[in-house]
C-alpha positions in Angstrom: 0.0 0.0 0.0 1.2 3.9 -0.7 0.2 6.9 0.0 -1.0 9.0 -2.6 -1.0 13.3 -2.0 -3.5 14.9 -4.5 -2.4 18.7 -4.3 -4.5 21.6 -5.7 -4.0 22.0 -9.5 -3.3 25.9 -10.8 -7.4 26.4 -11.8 -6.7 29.0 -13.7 -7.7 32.4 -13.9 -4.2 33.6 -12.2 -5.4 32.7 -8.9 -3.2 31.7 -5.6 -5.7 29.8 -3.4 -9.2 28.5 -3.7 -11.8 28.5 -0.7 -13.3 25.0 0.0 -17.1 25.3 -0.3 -17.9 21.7 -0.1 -16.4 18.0 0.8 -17.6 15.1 -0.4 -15.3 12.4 1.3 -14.2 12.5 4.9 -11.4 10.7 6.5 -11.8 7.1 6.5 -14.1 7.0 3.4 -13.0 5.1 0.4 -12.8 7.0 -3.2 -13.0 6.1 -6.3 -10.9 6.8 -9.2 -12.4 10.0 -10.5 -15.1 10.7 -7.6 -16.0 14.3 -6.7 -14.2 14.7 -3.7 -14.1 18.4 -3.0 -16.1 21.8 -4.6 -13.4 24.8 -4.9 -14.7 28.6 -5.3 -12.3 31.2 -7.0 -13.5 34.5 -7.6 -15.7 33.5 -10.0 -16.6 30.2 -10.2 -16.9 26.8 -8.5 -14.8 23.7 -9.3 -14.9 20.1 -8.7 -12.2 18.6 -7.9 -11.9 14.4 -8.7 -9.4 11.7 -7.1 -7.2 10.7 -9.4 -7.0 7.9 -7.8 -8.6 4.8 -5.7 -7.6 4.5 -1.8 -8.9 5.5 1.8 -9.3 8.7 2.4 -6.6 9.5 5.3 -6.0 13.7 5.6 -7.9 16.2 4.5 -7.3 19.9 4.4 -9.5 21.5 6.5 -12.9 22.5 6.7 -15.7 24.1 4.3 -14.6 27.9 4.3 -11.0 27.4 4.7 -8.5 28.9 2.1 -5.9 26.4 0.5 -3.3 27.6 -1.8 -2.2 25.9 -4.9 0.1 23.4 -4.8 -0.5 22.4 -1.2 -2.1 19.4 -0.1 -6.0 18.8 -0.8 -6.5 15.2 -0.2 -4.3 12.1 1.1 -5.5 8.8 0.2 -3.3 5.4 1.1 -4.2 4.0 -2.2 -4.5 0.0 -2.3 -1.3 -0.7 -4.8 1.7 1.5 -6.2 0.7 4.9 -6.8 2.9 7.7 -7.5 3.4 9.8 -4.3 2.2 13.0 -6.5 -0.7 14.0 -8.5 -0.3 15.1 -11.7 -3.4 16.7 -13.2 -4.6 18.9 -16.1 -6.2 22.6 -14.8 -9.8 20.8 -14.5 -12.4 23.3 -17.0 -15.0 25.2 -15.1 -17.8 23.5 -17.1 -16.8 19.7 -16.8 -19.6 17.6 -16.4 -19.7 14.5 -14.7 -21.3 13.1 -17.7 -17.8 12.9 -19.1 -16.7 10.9 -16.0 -16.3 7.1 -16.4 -19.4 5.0 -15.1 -22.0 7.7 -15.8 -25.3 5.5 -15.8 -28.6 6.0 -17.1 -31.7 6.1 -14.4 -34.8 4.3 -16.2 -37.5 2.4 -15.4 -36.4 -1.1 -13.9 -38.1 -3.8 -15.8 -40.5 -5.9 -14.2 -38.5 -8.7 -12.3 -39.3 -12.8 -12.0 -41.0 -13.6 -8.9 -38.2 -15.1 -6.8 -38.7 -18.4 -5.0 -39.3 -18.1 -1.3 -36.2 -18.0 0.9 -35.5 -18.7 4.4 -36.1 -15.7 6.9 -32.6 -14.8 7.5 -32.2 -14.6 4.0 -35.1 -12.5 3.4 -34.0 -10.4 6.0 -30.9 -9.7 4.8 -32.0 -8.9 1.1 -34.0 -6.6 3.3 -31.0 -4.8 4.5 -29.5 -4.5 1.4 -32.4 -3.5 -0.3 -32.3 -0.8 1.6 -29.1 0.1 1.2 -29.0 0.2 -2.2 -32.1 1.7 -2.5 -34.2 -0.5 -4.1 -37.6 -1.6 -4.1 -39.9 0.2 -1.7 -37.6 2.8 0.3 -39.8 4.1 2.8 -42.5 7.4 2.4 -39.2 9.9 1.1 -39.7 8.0 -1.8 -41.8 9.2 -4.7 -44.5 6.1 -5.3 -46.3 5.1 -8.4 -45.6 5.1 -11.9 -42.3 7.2 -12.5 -41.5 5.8 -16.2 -42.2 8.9 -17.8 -40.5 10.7 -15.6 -37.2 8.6 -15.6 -36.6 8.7 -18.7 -33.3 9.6 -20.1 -31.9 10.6 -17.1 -28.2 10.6 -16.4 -26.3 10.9 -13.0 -22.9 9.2 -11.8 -22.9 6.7 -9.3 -21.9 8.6 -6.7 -25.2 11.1 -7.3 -27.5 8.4 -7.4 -25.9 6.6 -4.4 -26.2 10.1 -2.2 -29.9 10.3 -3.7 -30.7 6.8 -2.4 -29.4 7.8 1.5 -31.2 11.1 0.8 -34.7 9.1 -0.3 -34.3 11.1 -3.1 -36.2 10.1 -6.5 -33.7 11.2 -9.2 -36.7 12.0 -11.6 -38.0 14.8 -9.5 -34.8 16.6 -9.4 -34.5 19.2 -12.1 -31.2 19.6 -13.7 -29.5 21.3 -17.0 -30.1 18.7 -19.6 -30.6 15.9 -18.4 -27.7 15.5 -16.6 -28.0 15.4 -12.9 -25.3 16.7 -10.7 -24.3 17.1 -6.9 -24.9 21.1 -7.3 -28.6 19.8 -9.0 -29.1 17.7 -5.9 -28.2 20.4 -3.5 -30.6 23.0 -5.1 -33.2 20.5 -4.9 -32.6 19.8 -1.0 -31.7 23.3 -0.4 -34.8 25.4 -1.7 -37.2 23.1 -1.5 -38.3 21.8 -5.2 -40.4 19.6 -3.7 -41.1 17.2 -6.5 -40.8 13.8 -4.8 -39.1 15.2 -1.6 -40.7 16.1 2.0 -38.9 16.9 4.8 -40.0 15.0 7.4 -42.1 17.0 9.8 -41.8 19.9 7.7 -44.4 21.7 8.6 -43.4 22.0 12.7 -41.0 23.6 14.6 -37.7 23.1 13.8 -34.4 24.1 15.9 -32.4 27.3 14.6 -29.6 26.3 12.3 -26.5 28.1 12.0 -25.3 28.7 8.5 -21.5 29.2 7.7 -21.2 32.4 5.4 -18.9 30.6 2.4 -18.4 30.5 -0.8 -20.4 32.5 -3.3 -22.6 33.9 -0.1 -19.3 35.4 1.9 -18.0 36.9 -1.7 -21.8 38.6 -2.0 -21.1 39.4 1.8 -17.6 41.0 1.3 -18.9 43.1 -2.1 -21.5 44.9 -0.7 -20.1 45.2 2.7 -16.5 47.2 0.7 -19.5 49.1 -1.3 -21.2 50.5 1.3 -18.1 51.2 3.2 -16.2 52.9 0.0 -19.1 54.6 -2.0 -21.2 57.4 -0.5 -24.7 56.4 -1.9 -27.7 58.5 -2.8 -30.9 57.1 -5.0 -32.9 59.3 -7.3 -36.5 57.6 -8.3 -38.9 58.5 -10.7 -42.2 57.1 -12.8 -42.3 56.6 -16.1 -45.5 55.8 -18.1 -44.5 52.6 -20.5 -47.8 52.1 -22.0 -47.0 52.8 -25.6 -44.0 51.0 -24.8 -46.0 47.9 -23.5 -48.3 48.0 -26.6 -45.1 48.4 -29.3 -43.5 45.3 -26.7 -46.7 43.3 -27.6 -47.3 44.0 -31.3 -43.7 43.1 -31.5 -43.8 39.8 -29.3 -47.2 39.0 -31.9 -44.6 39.2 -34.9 -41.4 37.7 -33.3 -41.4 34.6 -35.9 -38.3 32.6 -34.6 -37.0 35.5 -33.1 -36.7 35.5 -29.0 -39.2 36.5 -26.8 -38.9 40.3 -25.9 -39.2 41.6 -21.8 -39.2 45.5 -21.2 -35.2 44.6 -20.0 -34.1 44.8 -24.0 -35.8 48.0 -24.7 -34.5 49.5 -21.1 -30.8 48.3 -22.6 -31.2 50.5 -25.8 -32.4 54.0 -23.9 -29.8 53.3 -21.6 -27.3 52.7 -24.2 -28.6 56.1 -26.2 -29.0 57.7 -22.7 -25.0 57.4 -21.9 -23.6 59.7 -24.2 -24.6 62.7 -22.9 -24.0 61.5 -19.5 -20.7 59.8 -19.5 -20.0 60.0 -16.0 -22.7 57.4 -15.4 -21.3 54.5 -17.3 -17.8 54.9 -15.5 -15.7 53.2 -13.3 -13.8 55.2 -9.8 -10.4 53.7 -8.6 -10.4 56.0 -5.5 -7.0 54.1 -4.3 -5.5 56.1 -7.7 -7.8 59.3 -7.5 -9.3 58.1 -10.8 -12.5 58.0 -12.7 -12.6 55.9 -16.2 -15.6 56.9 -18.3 -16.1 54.2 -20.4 -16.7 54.4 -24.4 -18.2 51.5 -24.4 -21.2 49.9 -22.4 -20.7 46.6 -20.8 -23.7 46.1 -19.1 -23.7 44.0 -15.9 -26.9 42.2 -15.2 -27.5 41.1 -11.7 -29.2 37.6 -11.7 -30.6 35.6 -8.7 -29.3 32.1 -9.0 -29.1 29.3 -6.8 -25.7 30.2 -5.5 -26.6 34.0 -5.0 -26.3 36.9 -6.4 -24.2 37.0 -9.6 -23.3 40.0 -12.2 -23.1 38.3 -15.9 -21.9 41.0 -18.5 -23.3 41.9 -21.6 -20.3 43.3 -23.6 -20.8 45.9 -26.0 -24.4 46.3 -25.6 -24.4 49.6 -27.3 -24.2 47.6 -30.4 -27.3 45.4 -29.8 -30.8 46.0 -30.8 -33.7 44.8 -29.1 -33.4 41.1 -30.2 -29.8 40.2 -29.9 -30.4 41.7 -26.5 -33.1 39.5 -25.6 -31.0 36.8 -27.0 -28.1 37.2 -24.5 -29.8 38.2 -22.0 -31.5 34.9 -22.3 -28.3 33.5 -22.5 -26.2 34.7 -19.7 -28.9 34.6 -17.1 -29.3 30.2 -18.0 -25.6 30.3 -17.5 -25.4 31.9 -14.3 -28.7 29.9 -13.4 -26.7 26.6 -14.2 -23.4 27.7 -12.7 -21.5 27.5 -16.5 -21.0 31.1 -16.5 -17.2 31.6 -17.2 -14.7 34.7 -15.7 -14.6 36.9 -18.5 -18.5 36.4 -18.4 -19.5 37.5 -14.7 -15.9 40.8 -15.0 -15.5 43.6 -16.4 -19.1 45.7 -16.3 -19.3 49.3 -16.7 -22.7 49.7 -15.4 -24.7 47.6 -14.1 -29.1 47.1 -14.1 -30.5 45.1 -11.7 -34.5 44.0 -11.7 -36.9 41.6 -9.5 -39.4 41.8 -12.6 -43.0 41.2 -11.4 -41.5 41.3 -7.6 -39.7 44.7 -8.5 -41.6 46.3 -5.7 -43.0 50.1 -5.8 -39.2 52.1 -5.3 -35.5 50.0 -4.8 -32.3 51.6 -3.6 -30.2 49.0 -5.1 -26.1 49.3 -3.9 -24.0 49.8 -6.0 -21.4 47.3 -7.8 -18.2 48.4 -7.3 -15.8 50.0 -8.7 -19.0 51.2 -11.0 -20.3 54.7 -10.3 -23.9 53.8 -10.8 -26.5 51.1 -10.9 -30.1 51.7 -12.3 -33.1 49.3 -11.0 -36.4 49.3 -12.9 -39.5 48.6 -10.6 -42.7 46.3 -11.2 -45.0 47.9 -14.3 -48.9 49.0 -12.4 -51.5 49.9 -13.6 -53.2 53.0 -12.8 -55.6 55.9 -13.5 -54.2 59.0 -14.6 -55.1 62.5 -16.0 -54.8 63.1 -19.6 -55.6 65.7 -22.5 -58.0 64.4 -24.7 -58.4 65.6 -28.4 -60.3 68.7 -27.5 -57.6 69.6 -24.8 -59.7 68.8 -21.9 -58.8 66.1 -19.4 -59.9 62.8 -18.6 -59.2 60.0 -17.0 -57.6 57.0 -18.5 -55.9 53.3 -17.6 -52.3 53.5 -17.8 -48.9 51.3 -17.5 -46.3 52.8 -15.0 -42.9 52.2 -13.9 -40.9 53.5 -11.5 -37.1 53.6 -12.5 -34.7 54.4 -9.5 -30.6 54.9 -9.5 -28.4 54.5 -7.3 -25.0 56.7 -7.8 -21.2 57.2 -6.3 -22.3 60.8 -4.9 -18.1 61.4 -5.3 -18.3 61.1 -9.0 -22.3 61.8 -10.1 -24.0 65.0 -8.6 -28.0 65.0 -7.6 -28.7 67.0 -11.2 -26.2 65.0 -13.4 -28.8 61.8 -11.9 -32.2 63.0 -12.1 -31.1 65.1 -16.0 -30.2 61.2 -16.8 -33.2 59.5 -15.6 -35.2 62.2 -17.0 -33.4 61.6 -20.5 -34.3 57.9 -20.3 -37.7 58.4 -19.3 -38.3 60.5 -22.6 -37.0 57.8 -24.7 -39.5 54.9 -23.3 -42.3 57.4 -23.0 -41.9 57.9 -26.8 -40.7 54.2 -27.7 -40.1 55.3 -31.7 -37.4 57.1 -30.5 -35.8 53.6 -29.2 -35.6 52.8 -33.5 -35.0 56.4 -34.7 -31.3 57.0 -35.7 
């Protein structure tokens, strides 16, 4: 027997450590060649990291939230013949799916078995036992019963998912995943926010004791952000309503007469004022280094979109969005949000902003006072769309009282680098162009 040190491969991105935000093996567990043993975060992403090679786990290095650099010591395992006393691994890429792992099985419908001869008690009991080890046959109420085939069919998962869905009481087919592929990150989402499709908690609905959470991974990094902006940046928020209803009609005739074309939300047509809104206002769409004394006002608008995922709050990019009309923004938009949803975002994806827009949709509330992501000067959050009565001129100038769609559009701005006036003469620039939605297609 040997021992076998797998040390933390260079990840890439120029990086010196990684934070551990998950362990799959503890000491005195046996691995498998290629089993998930750990989850690494960098700054922008998560990573599984695999045993290269068989053995019993013997040292670990440390605990969930601990910092390890690269190179050190992630894993020892006292493999069960000659190994080399050193790992030598390829960087791992960001958007590896176990899929490509050997012994990737597929979950289906088991076929309708012989009925076995009768067998002595103590054998019975013990196919029992096992049964219930391995998850088979009736597994007890966590278990989704009935007819699953439709359900189960073509899905994928590696033997170590399915076995940690089995102690779970976990039916694979109620866990939703990207594809069809189902992952650890897929069953933690499911367990963690409550999916619910096949799963209940047992005694869900009581009291429960009060858990403590360690603040890791992409939740301390969320922490650490705002926490430096609010520190740093002197915030103030300007707020104002802006009556979309032509725009919601154009949005609708449009959407009527899409063809193949993506689906269009008010967030594309928001892009484009913004994006005709900066050049007059330059000092929004910058960037402050207040270590250096200097303000960047940016040429171009990379426009960070803050999307709620599973992991937290994440800032995908949408580079050069000055160039985009109303479709190819709808098409990335699309885009970069199911890649932060699914974690396959990559670094130059979720860096770099300008400016960044951030939007609950239908929850997006009556006024927000979003904070600001740093080193930007400015973030701009568009409320829910209400409908309301309002006072009108009618054809012979009188008024009247109509229906009407309205939006409140608030900003929040570095009150070092954008003044009161330079804010409100921006907002009120933007809230021409979607009163008057032409203007959005005029050159």
């Amino acid at each position: 027997m040997a021992r076998f040190t797998f040390r933390l491969p260079d990840i890439g991105e120029g990086i010196s450590e990684a934070e551990i935000v998950a362990w799959h093996v503890k000491v005195g567990d046996r691995v498998e060649e290629d089993q998930q043993v750990a989850d690494m975060m960098t700054d922008k992403a998560t990573v599984e990291m695999e045993s290269p090679v068989a053995g019993i786990v013997v040292e670990v290095a440390g605990e969930v939230g601990d910092q390890i650099a690269i190179g050190s010591a992630l894993i020892i395992v006292e493999t069960d013949g000659d190994a080399p006393a050193e790992a030598e691994t390829a960087p791992p890429s960001e958007d590896v799916l176990e899929a490509e792992n050997p012994g990737v099985e597929e979950v289906a419908a088991p076929a309708p078995a012989p009925t076995p001869a009768p067998a002595p008690a103590s054998a019975q009991a013990e196919a029992g036992a096992q049964g219930s080890r391995d998850g088979a046959g009736d597994s007890g109420p966590l278990l989704s019963q009935g007819n699953k085939e439709e359900e189960r069919h073509q899905i994928l998962a590696s033997p170590a998912v399915r076995a940690r869905a089995r102690d779970l009481g976990v039916d694979l087919a109620s866990v939703k995943a990207d594809g069809n592929h189902i992952r650890h990150a897929d069953l933690d989402a499911f367990l963690r926010y409550g999916s619910g499709q096949g799963y209940q908690a047992p005694h869900a609905s009581r009291a429960r004791d009060d858990e403590p959470v360690k603040v890791i991974g992409m939740r301390r990094r969320i922490a650490e952000n705002m926490q430096a902006a609010k520190r740093h940046i002197p915030h103030f928020t300007y707020v104002d309503e802006v009556d979309v209803t032509a725009l919601e009609e154009m949005r609708a005739d449009l959407n009527a007469n899409r063809g193949n074309r993506p689906k269009l939300t008010m967030l594309p047509f928001l892009i484009v004022a913004i994006c005709r809104t900066i050049p007059a206002f330059p000092m929004i769409n910058a960037r402050y280094d207040d270590e250096a004394g200097v303000v960047t006002r940016h040429g171009r608008v990379h426009l960070g979109m803050a999307a709620q995922t599973d992991a937290g709050l994440m800032v995908p990019v949408i580079r050069d969005a000055q160039d985009m009309n109303v479709w190819q923004l709808a098409a990335e938009v699309s885009r970069l949000a199911e890649a932060a949803r699914t974690g396959k975002a990559k670094s130059d994806e979720l860096s770099g902003s300008t400016l960044t827009i951030t939007s609950l949709g239908p929850l997006g509330g009556i006024v927000t006072t979003p904070v600001i992501n740093r080193p930007e000067v400015a973030i701009i959050g568009p409320n829910k769309i209400v409908e309301r009565p309002v006072f009108a001129k009618n054809s012979h100038g009188t008024d009247e009282i109509v229906r009407a769609k309205l939006m409140n559009v608030s900003i929040s701005c570095d009150h070092r680098v954008v003044d009161g006036h330079d804010a409100a003469s921006f907002v009120a620039a933007l809230k021409k162009l979607l009163e008057t939605p032409v203007l959005l297609f005029a050159d």
